[in-house]
Rosetta silent file (secondary structure, phi, psi, omega in degrees, C-alpha in Angstrom):
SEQUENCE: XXXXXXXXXXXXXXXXXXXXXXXXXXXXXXXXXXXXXXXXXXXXXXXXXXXXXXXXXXXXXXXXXXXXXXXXXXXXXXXXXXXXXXXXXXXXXXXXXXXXXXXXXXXXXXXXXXXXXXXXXXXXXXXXXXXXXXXXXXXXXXXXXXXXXXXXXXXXXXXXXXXXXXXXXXXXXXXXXXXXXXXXXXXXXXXXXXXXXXXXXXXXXXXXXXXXXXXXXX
SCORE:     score description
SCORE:     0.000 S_00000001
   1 L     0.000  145.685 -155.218    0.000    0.000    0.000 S_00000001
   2 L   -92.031  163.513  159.605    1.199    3.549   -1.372 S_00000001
   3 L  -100.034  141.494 -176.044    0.949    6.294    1.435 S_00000001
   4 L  -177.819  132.249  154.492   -2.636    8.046    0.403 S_00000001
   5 L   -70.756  -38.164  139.376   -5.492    8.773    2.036 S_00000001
   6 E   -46.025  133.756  159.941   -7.823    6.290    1.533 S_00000001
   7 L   -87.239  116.059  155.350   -6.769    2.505    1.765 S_00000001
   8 L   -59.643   78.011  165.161   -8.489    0.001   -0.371 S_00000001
   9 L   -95.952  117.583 -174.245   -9.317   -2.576    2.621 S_00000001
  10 L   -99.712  121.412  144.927  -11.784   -4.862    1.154 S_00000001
  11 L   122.455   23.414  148.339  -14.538   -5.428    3.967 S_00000001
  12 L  -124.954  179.494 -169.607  -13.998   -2.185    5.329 S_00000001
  13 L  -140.887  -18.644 -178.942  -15.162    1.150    3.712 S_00000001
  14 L  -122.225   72.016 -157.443  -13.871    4.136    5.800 S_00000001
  15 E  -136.319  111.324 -169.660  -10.129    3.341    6.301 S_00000001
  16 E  -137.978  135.946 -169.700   -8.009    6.621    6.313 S_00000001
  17 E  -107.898  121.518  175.229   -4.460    7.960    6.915 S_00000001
  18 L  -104.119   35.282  145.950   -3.691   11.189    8.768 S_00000001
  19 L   -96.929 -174.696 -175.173   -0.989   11.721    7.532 S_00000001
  20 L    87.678    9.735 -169.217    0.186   14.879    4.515 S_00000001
  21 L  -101.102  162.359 -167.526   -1.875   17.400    6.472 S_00000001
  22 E   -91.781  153.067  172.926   -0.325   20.659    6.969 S_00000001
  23 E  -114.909 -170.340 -162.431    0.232   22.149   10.386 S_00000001
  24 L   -57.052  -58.610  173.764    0.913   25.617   11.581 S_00000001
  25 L   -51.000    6.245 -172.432    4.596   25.546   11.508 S_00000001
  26 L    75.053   39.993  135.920    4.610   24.524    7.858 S_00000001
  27 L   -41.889  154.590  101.821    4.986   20.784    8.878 S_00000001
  28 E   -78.353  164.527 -174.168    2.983   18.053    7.750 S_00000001
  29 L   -87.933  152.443 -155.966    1.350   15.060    9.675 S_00000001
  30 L   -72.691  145.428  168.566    3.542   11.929    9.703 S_00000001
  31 L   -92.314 -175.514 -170.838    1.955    9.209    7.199 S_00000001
  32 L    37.511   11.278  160.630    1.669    5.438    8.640 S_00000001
  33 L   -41.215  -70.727 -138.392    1.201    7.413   12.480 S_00000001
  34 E  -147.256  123.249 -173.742   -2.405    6.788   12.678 S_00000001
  35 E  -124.482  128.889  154.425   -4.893    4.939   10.461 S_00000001
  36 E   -62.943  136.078  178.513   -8.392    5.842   10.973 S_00000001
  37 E   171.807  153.777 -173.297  -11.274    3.353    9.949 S_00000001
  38 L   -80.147 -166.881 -175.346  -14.970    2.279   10.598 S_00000001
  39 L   -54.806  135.830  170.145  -15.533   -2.004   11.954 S_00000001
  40 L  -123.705   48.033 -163.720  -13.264   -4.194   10.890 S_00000001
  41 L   -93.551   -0.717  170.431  -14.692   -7.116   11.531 S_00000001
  42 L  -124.171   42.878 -168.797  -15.311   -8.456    8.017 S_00000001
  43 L   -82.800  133.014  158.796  -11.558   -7.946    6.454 S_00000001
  44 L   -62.131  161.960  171.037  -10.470  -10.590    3.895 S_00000001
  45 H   -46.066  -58.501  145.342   -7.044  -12.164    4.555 S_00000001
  46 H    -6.826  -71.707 -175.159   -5.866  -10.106    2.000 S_00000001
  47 H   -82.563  -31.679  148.926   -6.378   -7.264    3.812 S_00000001
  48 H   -50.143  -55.032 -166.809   -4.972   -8.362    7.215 S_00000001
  49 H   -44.178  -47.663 -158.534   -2.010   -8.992    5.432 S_00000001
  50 H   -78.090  -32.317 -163.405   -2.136   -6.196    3.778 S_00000001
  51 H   -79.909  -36.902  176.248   -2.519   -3.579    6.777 S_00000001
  52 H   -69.956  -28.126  132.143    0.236   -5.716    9.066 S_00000001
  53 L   -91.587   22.851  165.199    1.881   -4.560    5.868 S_00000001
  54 L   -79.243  -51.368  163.085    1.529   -1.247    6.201 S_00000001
  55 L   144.507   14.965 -173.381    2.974   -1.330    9.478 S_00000001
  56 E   -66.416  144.697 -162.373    0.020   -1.541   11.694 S_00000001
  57 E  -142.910  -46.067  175.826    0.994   -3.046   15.062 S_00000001
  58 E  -106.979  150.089  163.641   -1.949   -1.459   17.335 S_00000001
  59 E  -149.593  141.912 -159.259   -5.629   -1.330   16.985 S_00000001
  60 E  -119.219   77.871 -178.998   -7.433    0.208   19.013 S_00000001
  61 L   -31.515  156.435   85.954  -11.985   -0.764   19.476 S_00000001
  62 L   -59.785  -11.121 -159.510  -13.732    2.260   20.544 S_00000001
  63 L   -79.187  164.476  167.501  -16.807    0.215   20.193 S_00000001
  64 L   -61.804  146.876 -170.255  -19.269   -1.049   22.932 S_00000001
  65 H   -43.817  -48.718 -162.412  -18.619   -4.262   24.337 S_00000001
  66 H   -65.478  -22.702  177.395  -21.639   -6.046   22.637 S_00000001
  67 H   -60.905  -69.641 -159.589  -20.218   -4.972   18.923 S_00000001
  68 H   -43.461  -37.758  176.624  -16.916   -6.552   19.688 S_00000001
  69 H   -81.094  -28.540 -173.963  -18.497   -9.614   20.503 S_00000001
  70 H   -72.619  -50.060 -124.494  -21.543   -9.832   17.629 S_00000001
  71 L  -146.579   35.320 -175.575  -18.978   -8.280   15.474 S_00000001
  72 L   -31.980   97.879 -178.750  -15.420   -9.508   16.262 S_00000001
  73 L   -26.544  120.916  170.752  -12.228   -6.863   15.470 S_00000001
  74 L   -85.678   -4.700  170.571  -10.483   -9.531   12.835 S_00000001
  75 L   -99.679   19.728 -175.689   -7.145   -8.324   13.754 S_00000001
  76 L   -96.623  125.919 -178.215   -7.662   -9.156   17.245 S_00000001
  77 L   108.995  -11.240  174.377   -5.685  -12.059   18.068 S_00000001
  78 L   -90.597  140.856  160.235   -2.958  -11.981   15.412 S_00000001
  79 L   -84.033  150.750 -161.896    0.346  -11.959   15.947 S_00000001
  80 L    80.796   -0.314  175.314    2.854   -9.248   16.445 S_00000001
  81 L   -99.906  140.148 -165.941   -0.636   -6.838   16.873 S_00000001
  82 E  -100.257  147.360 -163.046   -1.531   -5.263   20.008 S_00000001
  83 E  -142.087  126.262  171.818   -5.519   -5.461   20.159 S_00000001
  84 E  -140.867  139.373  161.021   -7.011   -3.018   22.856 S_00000001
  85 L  -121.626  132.242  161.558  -10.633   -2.224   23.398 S_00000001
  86 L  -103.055   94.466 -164.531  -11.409    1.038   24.829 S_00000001
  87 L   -89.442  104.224   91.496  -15.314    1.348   24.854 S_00000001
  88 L    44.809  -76.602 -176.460  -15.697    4.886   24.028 S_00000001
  89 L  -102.718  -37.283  163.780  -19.090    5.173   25.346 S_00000001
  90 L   105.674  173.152 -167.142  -19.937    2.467   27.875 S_00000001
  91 L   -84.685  -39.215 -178.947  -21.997   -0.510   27.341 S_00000001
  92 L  -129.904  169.705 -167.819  -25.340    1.555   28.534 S_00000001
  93 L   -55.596  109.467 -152.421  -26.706    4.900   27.964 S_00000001
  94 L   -69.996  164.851 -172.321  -25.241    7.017   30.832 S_00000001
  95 L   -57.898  -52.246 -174.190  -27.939    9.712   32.894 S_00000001
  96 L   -52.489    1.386 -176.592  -26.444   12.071   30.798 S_00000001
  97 L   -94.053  122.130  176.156  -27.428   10.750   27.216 S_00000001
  98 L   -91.336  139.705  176.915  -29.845   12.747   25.569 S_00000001
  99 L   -79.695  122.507  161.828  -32.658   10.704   23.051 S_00000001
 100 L   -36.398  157.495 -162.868  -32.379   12.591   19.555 S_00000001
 101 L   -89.231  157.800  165.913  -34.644   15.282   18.668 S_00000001
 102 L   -48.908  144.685 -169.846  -37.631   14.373   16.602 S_00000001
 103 L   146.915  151.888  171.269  -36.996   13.008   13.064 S_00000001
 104 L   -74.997  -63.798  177.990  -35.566   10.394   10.819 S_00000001
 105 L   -97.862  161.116 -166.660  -31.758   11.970   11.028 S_00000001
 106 L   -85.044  129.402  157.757  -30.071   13.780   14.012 S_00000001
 107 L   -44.509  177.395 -175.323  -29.307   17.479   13.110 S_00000001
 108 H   -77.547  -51.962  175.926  -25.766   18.469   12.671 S_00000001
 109 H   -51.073  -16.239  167.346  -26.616   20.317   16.106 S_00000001
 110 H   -75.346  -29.351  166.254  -27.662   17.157   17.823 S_00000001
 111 H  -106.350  -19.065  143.265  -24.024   15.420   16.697 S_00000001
 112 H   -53.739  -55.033  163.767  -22.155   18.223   17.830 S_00000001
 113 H   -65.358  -10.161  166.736  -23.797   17.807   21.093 S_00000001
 114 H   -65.609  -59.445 -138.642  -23.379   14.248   21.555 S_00000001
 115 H   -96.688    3.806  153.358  -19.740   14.539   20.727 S_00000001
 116 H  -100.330  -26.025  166.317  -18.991   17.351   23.172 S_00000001
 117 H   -52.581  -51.085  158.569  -20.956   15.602   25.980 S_00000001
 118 H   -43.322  -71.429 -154.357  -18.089   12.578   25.514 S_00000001
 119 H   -55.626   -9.094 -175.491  -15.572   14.873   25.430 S_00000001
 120 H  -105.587  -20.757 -174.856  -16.915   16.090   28.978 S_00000001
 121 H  -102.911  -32.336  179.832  -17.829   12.838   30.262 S_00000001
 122 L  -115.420   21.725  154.040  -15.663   10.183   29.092 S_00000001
 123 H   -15.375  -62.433  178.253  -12.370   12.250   29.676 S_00000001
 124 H   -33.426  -79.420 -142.994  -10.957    9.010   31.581 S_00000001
 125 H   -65.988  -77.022 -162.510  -11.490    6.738   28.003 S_00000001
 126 H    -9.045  -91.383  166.963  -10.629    9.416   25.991 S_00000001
 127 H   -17.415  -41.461  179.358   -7.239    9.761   27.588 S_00000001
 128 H   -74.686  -41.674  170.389   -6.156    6.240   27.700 S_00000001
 129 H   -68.247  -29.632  151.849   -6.732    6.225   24.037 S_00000001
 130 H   -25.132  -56.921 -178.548   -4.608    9.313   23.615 S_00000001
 131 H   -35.188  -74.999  176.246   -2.268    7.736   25.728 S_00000001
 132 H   -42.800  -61.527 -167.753   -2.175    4.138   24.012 S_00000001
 133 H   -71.611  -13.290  147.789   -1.805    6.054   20.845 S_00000001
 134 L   -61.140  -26.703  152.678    1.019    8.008   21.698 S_00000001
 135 L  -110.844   78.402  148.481    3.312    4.985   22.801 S_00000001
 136 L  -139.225    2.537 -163.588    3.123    3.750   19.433 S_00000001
 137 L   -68.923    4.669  155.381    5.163    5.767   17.872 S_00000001
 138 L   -84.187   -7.108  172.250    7.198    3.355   16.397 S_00000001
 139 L  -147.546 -164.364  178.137    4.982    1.747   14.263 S_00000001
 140 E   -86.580  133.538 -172.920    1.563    2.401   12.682 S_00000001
 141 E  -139.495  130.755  175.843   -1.169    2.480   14.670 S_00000001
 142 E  -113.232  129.879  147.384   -5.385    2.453   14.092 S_00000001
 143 E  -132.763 -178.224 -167.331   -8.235    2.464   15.933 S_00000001
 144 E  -163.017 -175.260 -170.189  -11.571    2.839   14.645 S_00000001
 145 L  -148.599 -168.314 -179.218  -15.289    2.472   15.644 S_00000001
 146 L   -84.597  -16.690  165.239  -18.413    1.065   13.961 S_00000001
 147 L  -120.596    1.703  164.724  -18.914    3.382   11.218 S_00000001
 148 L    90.034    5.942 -156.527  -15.504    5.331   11.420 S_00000001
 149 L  -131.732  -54.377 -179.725  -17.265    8.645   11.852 S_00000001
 150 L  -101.405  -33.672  154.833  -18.303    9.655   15.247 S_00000001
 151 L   -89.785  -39.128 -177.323  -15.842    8.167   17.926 S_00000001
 152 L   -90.202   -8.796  149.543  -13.298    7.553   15.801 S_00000001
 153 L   -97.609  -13.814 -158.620  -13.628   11.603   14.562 S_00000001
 154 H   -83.639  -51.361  144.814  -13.811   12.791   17.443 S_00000001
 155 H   -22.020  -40.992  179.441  -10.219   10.946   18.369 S_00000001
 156 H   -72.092  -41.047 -163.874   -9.044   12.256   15.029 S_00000001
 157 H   -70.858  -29.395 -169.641  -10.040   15.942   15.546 S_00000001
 158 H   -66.307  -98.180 -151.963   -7.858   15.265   19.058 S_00000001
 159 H   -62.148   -1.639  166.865   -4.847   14.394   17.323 S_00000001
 160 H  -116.481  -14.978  151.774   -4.809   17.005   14.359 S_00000001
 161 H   -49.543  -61.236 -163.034   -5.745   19.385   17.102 S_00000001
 162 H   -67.241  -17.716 -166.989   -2.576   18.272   19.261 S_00000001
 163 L   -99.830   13.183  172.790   -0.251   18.176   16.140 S_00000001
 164 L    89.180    3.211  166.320   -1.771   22.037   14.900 S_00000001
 165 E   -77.184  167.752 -167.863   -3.436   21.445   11.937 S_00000001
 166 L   -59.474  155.935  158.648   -6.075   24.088   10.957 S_00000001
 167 H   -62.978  -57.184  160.914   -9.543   23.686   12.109 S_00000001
 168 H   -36.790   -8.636  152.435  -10.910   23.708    8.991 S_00000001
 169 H   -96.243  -46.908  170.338   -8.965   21.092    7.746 S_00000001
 170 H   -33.634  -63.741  168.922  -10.039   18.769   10.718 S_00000001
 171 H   -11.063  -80.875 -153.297  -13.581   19.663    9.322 S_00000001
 172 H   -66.081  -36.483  172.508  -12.919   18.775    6.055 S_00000001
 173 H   -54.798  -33.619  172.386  -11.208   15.441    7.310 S_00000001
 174 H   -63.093  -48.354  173.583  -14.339   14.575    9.324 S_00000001
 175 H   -56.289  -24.076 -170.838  -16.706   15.214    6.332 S_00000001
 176 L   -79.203   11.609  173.704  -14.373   12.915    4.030 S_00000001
 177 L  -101.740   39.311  155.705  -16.454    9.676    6.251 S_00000001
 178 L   -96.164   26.218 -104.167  -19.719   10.722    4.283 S_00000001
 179 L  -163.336 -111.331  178.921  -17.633    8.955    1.686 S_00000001
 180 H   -39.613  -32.288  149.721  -17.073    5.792    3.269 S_00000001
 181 H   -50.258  -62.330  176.681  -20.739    5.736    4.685 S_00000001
 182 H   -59.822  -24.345  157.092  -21.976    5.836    1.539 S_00000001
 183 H   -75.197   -7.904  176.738  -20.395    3.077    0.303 S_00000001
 184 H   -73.544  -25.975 -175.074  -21.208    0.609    3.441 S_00000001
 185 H  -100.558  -17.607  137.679  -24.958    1.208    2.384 S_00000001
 186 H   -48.684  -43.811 -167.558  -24.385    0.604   -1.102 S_00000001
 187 H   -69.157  -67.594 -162.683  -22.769   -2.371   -0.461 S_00000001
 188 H   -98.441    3.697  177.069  -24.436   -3.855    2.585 S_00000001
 189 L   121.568  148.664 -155.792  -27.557   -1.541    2.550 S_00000001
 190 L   -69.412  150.924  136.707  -29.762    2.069    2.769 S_00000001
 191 L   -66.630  127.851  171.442  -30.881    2.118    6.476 S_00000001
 192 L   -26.700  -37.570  171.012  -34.380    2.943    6.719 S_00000001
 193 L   -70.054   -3.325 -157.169  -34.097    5.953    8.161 S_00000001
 194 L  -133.537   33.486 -169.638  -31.977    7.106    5.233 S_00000001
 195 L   -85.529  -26.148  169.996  -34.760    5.585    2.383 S_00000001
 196 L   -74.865  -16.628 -160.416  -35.553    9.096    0.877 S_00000001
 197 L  -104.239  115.952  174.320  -31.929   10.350    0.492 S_00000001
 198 L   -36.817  102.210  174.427  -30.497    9.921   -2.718 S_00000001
 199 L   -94.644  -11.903 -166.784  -27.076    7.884   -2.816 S_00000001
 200 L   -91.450   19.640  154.372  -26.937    7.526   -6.526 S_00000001
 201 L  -101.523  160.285 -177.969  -24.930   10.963   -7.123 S_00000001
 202 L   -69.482  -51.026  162.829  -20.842   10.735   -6.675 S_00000001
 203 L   -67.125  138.324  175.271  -21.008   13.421   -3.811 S_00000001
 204 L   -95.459  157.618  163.349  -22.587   11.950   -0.811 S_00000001
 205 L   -27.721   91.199 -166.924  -25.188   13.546    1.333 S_00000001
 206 L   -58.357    0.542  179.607  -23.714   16.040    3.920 S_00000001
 207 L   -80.474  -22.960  174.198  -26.062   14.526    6.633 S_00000001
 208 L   -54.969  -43.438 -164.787  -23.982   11.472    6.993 S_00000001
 209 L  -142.869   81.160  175.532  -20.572   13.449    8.531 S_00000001
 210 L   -81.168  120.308 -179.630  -22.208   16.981    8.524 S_00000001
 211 H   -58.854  -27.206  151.087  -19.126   19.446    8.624 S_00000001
 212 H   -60.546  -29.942 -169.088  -21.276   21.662   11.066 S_00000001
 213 H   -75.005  -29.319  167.190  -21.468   19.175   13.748 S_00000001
 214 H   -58.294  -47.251  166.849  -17.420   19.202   13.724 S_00000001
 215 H   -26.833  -88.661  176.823  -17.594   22.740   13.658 S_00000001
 216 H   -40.801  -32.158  175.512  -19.520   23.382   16.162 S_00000001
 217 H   -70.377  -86.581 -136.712  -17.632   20.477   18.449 S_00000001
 218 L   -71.306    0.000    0.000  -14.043   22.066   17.928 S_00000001
């Protein structure tokens, strides 16, 4: 695999490299650091193979306990790979989790507030995954979440915060998982909730990874 952002991982769909972005000092972010990506729980061989050659060493769940088990990390369990799950979120909805506003999709304002409530509440998880990811620095390292978009940006926007890229490129990095959403529901299917909204143009829908709700978060 070339360094680029997107990776062609067949049986994942949102599997992204942060590195090439620019930071303040006129820097760029290191490639093979930190690979981004939705579940990876249906990867061909092929693509283990392929990511262990890429340099991946850590992977890091964000997901709730019950995914990991229904939905088993396929690199968990290999050798030379460090397999950690950090559930993100907790196995049940905490007092503090607000029920979405009426509606088939959540406003952008409704995913900005989710994802600043985490950042206030699950400070502990947060951290360890900071942490984890941060003694890795010798190899490549991913974590990811089940669609690659909302725990697994919010983790992203962290770490192109701490290395000084612009906001507005974090943005635009967050927005590039309406991308990869749209192809898991081509592939494996529209969700109901999503039965009116057109997928059959090449730009996806900004309601999947709406670039306000990052906004508004950062």
């Amino acid at each position: 695999m070339q360094d680029r952002r997107w990776l062609d991982v067949p049986g994942a769909y949102n599997v992204r490299d942060l590195g090439g972005y620019a930071t303040a000092d006129g820097r760029t972010t290191r490639w093979r650091a930190f690979l981004r990506a939705d579940s990876l729980h249906n990867l061909s061989d092929s693509a283990r193979a392929g990511l262990i050659d890429y340099g991946v060493r850590t992977v890091i769940d964000l997901r709730r306990t019950i995914q990991t088990v229904e939905t088993p990390n396929a690199l968990a369990g290999m050798d030379g790979v460090e397999y950690v799950h950090l559930n993100m979120i907790g196995d049940t909805n905490p007092p503090w989790h607000d029920s979405p506003p009426p509606g088939d999709v959540p406003t952008a304002a409704w995913t900005a507030h989710t994802y600043i409530l985490l950042l206030d509440k699950r400070k502990g998880v947060i951290s360890e995954t900071l942490e984890k990811l941060a003694n890795s620095k010798r190899h490549t390292a991913m974590y990811h979440c089940a669609a690659g978009t909302d725990r697994t940006g919010i983790i992203s926007a962290l770490l192109l915060g701490l290395a000084d890229v612009s906001d507005s490129t974090i943005v635009d990095d967050y927005a590039l998982s309406a991308h990869g959403l749209r192809r898991r529901y081509l592939a494996e299917g529209i969700p109901d909730s999503l039965a009116n909204v057109d997928f059959s143009l090449e730009e996806p829908p900004e309601l999947l990874a709406p670039p306000l709700a990052m906004e508004r978060t950062l």
